[in-house]
C-alpha positions as CSV (number, residue, x, y, z in Angstrom):
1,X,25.7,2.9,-30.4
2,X,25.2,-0.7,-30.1
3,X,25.0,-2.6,-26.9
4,X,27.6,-5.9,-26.2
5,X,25.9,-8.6,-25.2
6,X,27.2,-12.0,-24.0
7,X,24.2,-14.5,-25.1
8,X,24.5,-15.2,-28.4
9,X,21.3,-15.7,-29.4
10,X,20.6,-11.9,-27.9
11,X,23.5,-10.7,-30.3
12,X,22.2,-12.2,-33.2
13,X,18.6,-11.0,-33.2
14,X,19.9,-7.9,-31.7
15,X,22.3,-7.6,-34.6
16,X,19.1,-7.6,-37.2
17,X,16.6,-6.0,-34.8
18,X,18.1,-3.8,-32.3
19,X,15.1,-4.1,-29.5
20,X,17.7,-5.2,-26.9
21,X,19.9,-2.3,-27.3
22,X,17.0,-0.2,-27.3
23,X,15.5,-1.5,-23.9
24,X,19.2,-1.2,-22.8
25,X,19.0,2.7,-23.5
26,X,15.7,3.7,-22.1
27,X,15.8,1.5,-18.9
28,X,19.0,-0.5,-18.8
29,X,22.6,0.0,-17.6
30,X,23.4,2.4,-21.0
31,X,20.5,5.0,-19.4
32,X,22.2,7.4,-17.1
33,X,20.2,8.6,-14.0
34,X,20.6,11.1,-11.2
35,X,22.1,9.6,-8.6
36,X,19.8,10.8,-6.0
37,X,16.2,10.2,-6.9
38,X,13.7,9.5,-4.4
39,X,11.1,6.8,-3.9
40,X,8.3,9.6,-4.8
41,X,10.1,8.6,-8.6
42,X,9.1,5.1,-8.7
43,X,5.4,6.4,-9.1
44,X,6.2,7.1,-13.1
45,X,7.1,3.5,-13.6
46,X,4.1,2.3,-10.8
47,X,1.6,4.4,-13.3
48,X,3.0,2.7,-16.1
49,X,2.6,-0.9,-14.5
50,X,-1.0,-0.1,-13.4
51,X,-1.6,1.0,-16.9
52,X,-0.8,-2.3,-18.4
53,X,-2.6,-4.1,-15.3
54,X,-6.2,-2.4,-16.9
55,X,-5.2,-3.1,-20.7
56,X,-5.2,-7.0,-19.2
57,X,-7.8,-6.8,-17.3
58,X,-10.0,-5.2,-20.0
59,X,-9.5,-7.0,-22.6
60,X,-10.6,-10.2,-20.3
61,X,-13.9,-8.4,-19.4
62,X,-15.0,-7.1,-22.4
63,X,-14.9,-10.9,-23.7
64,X,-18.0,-11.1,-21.5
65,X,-19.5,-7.9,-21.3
66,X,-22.5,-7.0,-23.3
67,X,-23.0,-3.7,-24.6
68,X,-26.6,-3.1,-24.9
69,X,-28.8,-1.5,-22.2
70,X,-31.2,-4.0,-21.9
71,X,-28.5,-6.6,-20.8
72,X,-25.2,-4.7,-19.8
73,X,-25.9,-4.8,-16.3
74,X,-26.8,-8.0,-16.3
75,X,-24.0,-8.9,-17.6
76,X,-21.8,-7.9,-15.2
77,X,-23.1,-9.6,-12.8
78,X,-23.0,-12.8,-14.7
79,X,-19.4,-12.0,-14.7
80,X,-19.0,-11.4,-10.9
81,X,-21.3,-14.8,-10.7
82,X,-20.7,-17.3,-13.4
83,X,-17.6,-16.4,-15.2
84,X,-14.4,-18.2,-13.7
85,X,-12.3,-16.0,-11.9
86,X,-14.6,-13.0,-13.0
87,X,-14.8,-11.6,-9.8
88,X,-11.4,-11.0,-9.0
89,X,-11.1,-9.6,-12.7
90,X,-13.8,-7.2,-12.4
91,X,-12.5,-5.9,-9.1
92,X,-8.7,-5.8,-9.8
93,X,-10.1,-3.6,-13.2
94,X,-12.7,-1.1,-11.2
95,X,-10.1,-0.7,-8.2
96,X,-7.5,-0.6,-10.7
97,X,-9.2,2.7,-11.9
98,X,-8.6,4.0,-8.5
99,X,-5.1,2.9,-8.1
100,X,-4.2,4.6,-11.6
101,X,-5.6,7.9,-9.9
102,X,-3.3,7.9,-7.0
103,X,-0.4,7.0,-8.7
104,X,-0.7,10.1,-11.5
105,X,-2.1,12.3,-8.8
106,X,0.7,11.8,-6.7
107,X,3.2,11.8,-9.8
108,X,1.7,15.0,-10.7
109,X,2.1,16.5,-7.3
110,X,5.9,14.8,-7.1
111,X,6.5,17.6,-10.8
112,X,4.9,20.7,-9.0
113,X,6.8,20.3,-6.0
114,X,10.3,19.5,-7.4
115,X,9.8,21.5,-10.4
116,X,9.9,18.8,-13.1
117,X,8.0,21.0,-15.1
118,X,10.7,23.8,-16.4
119,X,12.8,24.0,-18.8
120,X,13.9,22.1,-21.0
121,X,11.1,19.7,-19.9
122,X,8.3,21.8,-20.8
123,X,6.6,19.8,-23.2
124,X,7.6,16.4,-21.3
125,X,4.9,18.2,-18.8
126,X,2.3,18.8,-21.7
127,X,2.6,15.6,-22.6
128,X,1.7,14.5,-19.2
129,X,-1.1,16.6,-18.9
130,X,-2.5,14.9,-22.4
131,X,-2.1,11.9,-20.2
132,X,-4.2,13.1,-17.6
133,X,-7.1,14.2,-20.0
134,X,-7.0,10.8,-21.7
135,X,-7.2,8.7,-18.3
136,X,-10.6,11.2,-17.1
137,X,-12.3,10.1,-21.2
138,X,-11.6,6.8,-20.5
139,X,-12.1,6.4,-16.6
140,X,-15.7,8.6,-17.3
141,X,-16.3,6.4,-19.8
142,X,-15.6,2.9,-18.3
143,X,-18.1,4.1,-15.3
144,X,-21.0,4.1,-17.7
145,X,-20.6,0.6,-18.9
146,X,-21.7,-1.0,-15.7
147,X,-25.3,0.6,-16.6
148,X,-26.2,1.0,-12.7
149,X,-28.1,4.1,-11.7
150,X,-24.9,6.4,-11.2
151,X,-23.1,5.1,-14.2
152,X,-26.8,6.6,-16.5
153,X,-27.3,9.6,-14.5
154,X,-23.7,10.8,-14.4
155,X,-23.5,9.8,-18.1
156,X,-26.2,12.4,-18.6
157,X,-25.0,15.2,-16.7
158,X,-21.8,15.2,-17.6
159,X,-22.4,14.8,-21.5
160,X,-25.1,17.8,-20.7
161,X,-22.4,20.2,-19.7
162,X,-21.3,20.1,-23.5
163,X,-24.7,21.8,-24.6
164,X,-23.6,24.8,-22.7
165,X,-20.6,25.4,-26.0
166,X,-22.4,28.2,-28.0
167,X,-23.8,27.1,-31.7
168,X,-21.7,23.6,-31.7
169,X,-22.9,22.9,-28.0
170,X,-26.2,21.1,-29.1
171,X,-24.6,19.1,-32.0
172,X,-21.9,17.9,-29.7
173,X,-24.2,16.1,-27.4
174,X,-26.3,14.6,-30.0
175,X,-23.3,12.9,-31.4
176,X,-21.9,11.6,-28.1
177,X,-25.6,10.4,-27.5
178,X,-26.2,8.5,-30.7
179,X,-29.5,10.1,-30.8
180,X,-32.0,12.7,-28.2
181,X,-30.8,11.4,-24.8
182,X,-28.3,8.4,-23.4
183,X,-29.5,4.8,-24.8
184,X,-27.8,2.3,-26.6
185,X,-26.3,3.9,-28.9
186,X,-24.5,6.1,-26.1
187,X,-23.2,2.8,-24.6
188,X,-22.0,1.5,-27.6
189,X,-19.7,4.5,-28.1
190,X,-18.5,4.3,-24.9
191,X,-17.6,1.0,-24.9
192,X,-15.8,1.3,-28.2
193,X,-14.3,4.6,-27.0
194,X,-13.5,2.9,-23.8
195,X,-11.6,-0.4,-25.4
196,X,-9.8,2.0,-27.8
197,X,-8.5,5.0,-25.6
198,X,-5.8,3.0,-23.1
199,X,-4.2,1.7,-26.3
200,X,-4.0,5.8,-27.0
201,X,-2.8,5.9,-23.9
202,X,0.3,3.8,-24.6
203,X,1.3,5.6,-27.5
204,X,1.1,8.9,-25.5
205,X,3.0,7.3,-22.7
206,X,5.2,6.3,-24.9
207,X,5.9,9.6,-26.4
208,X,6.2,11.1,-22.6
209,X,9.3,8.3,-22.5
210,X,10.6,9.3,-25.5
211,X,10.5,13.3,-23.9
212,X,11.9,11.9,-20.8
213,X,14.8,10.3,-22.2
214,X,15.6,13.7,-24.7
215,X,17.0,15.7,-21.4
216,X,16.8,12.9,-18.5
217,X,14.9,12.8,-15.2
218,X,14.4,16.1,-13.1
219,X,15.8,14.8,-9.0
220,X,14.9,16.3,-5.6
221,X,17.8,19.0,-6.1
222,X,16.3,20.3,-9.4
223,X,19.5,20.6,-10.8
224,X,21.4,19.2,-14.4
225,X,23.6,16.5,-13.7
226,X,27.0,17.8,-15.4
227,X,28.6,14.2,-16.0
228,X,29.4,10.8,-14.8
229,X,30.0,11.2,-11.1
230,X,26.2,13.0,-11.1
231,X,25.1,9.7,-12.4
232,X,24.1,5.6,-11.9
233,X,22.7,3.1,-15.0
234,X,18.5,2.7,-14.4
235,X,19.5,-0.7,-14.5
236,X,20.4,-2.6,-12.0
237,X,20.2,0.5,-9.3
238,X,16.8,1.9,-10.5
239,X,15.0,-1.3,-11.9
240,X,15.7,-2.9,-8.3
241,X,13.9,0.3,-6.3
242,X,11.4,0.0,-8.8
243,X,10.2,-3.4,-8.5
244,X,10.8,-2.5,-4.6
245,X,8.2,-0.1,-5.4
246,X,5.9,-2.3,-7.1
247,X,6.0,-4.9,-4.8
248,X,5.1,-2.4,-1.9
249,X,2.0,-1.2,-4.3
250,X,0.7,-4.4,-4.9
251,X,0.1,-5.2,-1.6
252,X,-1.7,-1.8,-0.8
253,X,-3.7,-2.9,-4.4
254,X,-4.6,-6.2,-3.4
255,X,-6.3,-4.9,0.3
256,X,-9.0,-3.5,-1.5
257,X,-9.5,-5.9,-4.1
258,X,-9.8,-8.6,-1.3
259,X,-10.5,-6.9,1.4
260,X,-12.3,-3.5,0.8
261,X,-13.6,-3.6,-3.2
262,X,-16.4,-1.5,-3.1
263,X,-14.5,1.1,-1.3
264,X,-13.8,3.5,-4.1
265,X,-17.6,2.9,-5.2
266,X,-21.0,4.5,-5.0
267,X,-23.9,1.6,-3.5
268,X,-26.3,3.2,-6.1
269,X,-24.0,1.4,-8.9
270,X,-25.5,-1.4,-8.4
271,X,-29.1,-0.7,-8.8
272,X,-29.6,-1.1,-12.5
273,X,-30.5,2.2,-14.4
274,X,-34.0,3.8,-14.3
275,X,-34.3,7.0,-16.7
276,X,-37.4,7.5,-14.2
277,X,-35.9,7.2,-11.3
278,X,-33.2,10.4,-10.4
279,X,-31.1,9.3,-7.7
280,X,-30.8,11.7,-4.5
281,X,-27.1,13.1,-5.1
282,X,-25.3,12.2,-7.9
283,X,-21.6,12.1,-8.1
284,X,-18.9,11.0,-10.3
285,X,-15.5,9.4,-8.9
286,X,-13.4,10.0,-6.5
287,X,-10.8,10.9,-8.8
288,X,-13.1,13.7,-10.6
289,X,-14.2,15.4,-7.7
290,X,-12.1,18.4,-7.4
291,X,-12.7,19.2,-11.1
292,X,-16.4,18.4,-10.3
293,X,-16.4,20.9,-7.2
294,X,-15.3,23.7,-9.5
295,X,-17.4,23.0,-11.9
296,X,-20.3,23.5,-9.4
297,X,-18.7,26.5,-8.2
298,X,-20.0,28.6,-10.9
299,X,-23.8,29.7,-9.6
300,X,-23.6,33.5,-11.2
301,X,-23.7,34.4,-14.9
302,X,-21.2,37.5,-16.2
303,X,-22.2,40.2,-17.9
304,X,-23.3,43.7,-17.4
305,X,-24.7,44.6,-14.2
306,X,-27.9,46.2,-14.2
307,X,-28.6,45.5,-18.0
308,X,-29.6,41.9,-18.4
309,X,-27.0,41.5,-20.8
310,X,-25.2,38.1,-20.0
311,X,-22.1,36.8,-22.2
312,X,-21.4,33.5,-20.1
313,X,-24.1,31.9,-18.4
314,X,-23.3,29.5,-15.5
315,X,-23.7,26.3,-17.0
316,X,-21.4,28.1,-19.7
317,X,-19.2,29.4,-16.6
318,X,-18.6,26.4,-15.3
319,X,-17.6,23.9,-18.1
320,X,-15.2,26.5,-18.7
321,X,-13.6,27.0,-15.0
322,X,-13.3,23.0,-15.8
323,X,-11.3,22.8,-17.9
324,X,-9.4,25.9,-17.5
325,X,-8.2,24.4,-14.4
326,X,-6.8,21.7,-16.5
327,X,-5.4,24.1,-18.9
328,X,-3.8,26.0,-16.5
329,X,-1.5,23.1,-15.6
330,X,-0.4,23.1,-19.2
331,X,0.9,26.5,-18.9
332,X,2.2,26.2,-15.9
333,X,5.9,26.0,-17.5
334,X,5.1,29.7,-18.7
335,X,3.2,31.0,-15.4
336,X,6.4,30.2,-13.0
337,X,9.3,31.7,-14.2
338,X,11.5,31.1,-11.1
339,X,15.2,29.5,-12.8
340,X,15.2,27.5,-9.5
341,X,13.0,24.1,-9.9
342,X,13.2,22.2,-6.4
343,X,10.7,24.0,-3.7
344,X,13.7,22.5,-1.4
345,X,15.5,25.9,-2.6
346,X,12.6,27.8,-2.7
347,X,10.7,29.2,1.0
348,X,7.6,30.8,-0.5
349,X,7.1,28.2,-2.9
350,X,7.3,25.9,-0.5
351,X,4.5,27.1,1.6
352,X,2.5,28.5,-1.7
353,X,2.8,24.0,-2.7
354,X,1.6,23.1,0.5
355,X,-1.4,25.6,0.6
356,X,-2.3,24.5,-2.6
357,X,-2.4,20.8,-2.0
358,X,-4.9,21.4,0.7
359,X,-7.0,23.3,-1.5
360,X,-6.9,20.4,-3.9
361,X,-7.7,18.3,-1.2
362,X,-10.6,20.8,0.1
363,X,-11.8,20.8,-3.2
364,X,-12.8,16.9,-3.6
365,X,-14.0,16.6,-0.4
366,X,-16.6,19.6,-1.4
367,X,-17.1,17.4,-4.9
368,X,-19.0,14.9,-3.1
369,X,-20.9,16.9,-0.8
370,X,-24.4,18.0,-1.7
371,X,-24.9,21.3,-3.8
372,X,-26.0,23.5,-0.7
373,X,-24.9,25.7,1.3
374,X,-22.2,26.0,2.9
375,X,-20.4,23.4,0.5
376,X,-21.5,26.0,-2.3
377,X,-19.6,28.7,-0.4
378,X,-16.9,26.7,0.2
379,X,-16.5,25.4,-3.0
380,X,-16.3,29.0,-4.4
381,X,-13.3,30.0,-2.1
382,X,-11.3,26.7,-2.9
383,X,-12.2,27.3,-6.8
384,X,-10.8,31.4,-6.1
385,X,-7.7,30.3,-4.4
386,X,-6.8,27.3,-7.5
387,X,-7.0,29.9,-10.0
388,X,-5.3,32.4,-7.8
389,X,-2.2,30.1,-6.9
390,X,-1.5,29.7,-10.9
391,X,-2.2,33.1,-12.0
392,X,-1.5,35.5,-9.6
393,X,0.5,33.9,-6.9
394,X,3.5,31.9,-8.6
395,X,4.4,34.5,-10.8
396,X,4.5,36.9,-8.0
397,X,6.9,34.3,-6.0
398,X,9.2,33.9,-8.9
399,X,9.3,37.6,-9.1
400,X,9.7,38.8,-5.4
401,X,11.3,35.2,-3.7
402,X,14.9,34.7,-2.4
403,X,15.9,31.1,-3.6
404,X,18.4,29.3,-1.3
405,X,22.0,28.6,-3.0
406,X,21.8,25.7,-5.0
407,X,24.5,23.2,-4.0
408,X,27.4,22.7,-7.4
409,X,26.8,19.2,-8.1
410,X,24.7,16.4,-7.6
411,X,27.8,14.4,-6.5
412,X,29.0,17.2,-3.9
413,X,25.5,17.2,-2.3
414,X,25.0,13.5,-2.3
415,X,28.5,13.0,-0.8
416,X,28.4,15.3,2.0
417,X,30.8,17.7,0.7
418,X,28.6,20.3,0.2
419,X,25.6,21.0,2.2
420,X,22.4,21.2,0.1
C-alpha cells in the first residue's frame, strides 16, 4: 500500500517510482517496531553506517594506491604524506576496519543473548553469519595491501593453511597466489577482491534487511508482538535513538583516528616486506584472533593409535576446527531448541552466555600470544569449551532448564502491569 505524502514533488515521483514509500516501509513511520528495544539494537544500523563509512573511504584510497609490490608500500605512504587530506582518509579506513569489528561482534553477541536467532528468524541469522565471513575475506585482504612485513607474512600463512584440503588443497593456493608463492600477482587479486567484496557486502546486507523486515525485530523480551499496542513506527522513535547512537559512536571513532590511530595495529606494518626476513611473531588482527587461537590449538594428528595410520593431520585439524567454529554459529538455530529466546527468561542460559563470552574473550587474548607453552595449553581448553558450549551444553540446557514465565504482552510488561 502506497504511502501519502504532502510534498508534491515527493508524490509525483513517488507516484512513478515508489522509492519513497519503500524507505517509508523499511525504516519510516509505516515500519512497526517493538516498543521496547534497547540501545544494544542501534548496533545493526551503527554496522550498517560503518559499512558505508569504508565503501567511501575506499574508493578515495584506492585512487592513489598502487598495486604492485615494488611500489604499494610506497604508496601509501605517499598517501599519508603528499595526498591532501590522505591521512585522515587512510586512518578513518584502517580504524574503520576495527570499528566494523566491534560493532558486528557486539551485534552478534546482542542475537546469542536475546535469542534473535530462533524461529522464524533462522535464516535472518544465516544470513548474518554470511556477513561475517564476507567482512574476515575482505578485512584479511585489505591488511595485505599495505605490503609491510605483517601484511606479506600473514598473507602467506594464512593462504598456506588451504594446502592442508586434501587433492584440491595445492591447486587452491596456487590460484590465490597467481603463481609458486605471494608476489604481485597475489596483490593484485587482493586488491581487486578487496575493491569488489563490500559492494557484496551490500547486497547481502541488503538481503539480511529484507529477512529482517519478513517477521520484524526480535526485543529484550524475546517475544511476538501480537498487534498495535506491542508496537511504535522506526521513524521518528527509532531513527532518533539511532542517530543518538551514531553520534555517541562517532566520537568513540574519531579518538582513535585523532588521538590513538595505530592502536588496533601491529609496528611491524610498517617495515616494508622482506620474503627474507620472518618476523619474530606473526599475528593477524585483532578481530581474527579468537578464530586464529583455535586454529593453533590443533598440535595432534587423529587417527589410530599405535598404528601410524593418520586421517587428519594438524595443519588439516586446524583449518578445520576454524571454520567449524564459524559453522557452528550457522546451526546454532538447530543446536538450541529451547521455545524461550531471551536468556532474561532463561537461568542456565544465562550463566552458560556469560561463560562463553569469556571464553571468546580468553580465546583472543591467547591469539596474540606466542605459540608456547602455556598459551598452547590454554588455548586447547578455551578451543574444548567453544565447541562444547554449542554442541553439548545448549542442547542439554534446552532439554533439562526451567524457563521463567514469559510476561503476555509486550505492552503489559512495558507498562508495568505485568512484571516481566
Amino acid at each position: 500500500m502506497a504511502t501519502e505524502f504532502k510534498n508534491g514533488l515527493v508524490r509525483w515521483i513517488d507516484s512513478r517510482l515508489p522509492i519513497f514509500t519503500l524507505i517509508d516501509h523499511s525504516v519510516g513511520s509505516a515500519y512497526p517496531t517493538p516498543r521496547n528495544l534497547n540501545y544494544f539494537w542501534n548496533f545493526g544500523s551503527l554496522a550498517g553506517a560503518v559499512l558505508m563509512v569504508m565503501i567511501l573511504s575506499g574508493v578515495f584510497l584506492a585512487m592513489n594506491y598502487t598495486a604492485h609490490t615494488s611500489m604499494a608500500f610506497d604508496s601509501v605512504e605517499r598517501i599519508m604524506r603528499d595526498v591532501n587530506g590522505g591521512w585522515l582518509i587512510r586512518y578513518i579506513h584502517m580504524n574503520g576496519a576495527s570499528m566494523f569489528f566491534i560493532v558486528v561482534y557486539i551485534h552478534i553477541f546482542r542475537g546469542l543473548y536475546y535469542g534473535s536467532y530462533k524461529e522464524p528468524r533462522e535464516l535472518l541469522w544465516i544470513i548474518g553469519v554470511v556477513i561475517l565471513l564476507l567482512m574476515m575475506a575482505t578485512g584479511f585482504m585489505g591488511y595485505v595491501l599495505p605490503w609491510g612485513q605483517m601484511s606479506f607474512w600473514g598473507a602467506t600463512v594464512i593462504t598456506n593453511l588451504f594446502s592442508a584440503i586434501p587433492v584440491v588443497g595445492d591447486k587452491i593456493v596456487t590460484l590465490l597466489w597467481g603463481g609458486f608463492s605471494v608476489d604481485n600477482p597475489t596483490l593484485n587479486r587482493f586488491f581487486a577482491l578487496h575493491y569488489l567484496l563490500p559492494f557484496v557486502l551490500v547486497g547481502v546486507v541488503v538481503l539480511h534487511v529484507a529477512a529482517l523486515h519478513q517477521h520484524g525485530s526480535n526485543n529484550p523480551l524475546g517475544i511476538q508482538h501480537k498487534g498495535p499496542q506491542d508496537t511504535i513506527p522506526f521513524h521518528p522513535y527509532y531513527t532518533v535513538k539511532d542517530l543518538f547512537g551514531i553520534g555517541v559512536f562517532a566520537i568513540f571513532f574519531a579518538f582513535f583516528v585523532f588521538f590513538a590511530p595505530n592502536f588496533f595495529g601491529e609496528p611491524d606494518n610498517y617495515i616494508p616486506a622482506n620474503p627474507l626476513s620472518t618476523p619474530a611473531h606473526i599475528v593477524p588482527e585483532w578481530y581474527f584472533l579468537p578464530f586464529y587461537a583455535i586454529l593453533r590449538a590443533v598440535t595432534f594428528d587423529i587417527g589410530i593409535p599405535f598404528t601410524g595410520i593418520v586421517f587428519i593431520d594438524s595443519k588439516l585439524g586446524g583449518v578445520l576446527a576454524m571454520f567449524g567454529s564459524i559453522i557452528l554459529l550457522a546451526l546454532l538455530p538447530w543446536l538450541d531448541r529451547s521455545k524461550v529466546r531471551s536468556a532474561k527468561f532463561r537461568p542456565l542460559y544465562f550463566w552458560a552466555f556469560w561463560i562463553f563470552f569469556a571464553d571468546s574473550i580468553l580465546l583472543g587474548w591467547v591469539g596474540g600470544k606466542p605459540a608456547e607453552q602455556p598459551y598452547i595449553l590454554i588455548g586447547q581448553f578455551a578451543t574444548a569449551y567453544y565447541f562444547l558450549h554449542f554442541l553439548v551444553i545448549l542442547p542439554l540446557i534446552a532439554k533439562i532448564e526451567t524457563p521463567k514465565p514469559l510476561p503476555s504482552s509486550i505492552a503489559a510488561a512495558v507498562t508495568g502491569k505485568e512484571k516481566p
